[in-house]
SERO-4910 file (N, C-alpha, C, O; in steps of 0.05 Angstrom, whole numbers):
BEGIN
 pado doro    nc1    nc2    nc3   cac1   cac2   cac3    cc1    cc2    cc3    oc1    oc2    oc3
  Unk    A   -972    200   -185   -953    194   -205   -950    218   -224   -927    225   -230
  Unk    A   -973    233   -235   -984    254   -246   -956    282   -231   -947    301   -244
  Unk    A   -951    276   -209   -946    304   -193   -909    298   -189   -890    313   -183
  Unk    A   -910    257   -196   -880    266   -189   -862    268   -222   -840    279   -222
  Unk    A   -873    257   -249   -865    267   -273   -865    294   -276   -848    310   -285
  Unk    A   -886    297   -268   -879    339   -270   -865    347   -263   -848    357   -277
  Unk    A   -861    346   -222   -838    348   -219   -797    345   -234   -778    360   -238
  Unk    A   -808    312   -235   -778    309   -247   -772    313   -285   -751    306   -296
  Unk    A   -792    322   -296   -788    332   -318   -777    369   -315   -766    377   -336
  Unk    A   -778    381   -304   -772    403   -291   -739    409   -301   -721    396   -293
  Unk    A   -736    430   -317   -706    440   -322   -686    430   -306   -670    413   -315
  Unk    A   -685    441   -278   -671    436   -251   -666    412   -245   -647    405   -232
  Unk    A   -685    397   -256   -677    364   -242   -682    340   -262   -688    317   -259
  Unk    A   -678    351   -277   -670    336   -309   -633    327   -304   -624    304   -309
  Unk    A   -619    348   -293   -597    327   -290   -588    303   -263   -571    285   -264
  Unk    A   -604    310   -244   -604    292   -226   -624    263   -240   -621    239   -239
  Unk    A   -640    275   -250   -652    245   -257   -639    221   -279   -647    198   -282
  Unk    A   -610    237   -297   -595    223   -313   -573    210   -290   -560    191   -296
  Unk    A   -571    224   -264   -550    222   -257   -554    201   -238   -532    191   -234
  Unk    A   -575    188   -222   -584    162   -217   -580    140   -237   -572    119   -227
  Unk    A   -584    139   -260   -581    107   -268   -556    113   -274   -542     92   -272
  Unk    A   -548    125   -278   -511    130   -281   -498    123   -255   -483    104   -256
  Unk    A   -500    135   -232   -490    126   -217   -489     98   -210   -468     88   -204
  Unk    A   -519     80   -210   -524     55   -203   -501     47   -226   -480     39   -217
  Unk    A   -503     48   -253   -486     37   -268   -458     33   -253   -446     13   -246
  Unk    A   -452     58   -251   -414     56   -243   -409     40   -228   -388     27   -226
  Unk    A   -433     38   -212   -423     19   -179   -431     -6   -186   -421    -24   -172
  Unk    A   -448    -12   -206   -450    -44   -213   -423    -52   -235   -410    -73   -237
  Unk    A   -421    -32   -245   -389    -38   -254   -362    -42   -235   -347    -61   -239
  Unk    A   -359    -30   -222   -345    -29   -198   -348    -52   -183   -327    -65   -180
  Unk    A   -369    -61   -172   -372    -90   -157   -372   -113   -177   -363   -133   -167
  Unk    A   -378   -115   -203   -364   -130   -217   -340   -134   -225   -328   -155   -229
  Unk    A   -333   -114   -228   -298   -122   -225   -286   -128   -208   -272   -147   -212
  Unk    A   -285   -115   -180   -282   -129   -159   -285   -164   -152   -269   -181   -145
  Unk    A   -308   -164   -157   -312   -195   -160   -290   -212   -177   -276   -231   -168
  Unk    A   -289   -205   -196   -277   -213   -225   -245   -212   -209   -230   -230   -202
  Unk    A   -244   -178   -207   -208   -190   -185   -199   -209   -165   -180   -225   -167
  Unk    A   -215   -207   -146   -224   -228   -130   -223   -259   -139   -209   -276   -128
  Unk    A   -236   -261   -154   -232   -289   -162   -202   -294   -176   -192   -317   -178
  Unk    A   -192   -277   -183   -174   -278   -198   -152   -288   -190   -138   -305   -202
  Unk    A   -147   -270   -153   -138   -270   -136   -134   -300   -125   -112   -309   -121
  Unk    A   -154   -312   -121   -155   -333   -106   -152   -358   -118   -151   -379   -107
  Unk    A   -148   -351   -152   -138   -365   -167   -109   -374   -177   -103   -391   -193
  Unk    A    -91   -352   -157    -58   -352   -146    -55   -330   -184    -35   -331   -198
  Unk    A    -73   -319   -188    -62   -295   -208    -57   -274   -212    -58   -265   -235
  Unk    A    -49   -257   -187    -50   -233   -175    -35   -223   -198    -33   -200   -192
  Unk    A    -22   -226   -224    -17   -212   -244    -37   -202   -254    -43   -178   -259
  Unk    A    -49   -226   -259    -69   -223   -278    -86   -199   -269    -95   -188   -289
  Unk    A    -91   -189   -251   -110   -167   -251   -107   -148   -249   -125   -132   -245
  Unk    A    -68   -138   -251    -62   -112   -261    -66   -111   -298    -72    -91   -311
  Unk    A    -63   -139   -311    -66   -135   -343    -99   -138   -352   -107   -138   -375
  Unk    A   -114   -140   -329   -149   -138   -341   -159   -106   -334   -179    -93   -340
  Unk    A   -135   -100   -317   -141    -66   -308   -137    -48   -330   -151    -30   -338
  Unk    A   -104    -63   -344   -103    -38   -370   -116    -44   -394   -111    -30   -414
  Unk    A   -136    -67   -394   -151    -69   -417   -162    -49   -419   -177    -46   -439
***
């Protein structure tokens, strides 16, 4: 554990290590909305989820 903080504390990979929980973020954002459209969808409101888009 000792060898992989060293590692990822390291200049070079200080931004890959911000750039993992960021990414997981986007894509759990992403599949929740999806979902959220989806249901939306099947709820006969296919408006409705171009006006939760431009919120």
């Amino acid at each position: 554990m000792e060898h992989f903080l060293e590692i990822l504390t390291k200049p070079d990979n200080i931004p890959i290590a911000i750039m993992i929980p960021l990414v997981g973020f986007c894509v759990w954002w992403a599949i929740s909305q999806g979902i959220r459209h989806d249901r939306l969808i099947k709820q006969g409101k296919k408006d409705g989820v171009y006006d939760e888009m431009i919120r």
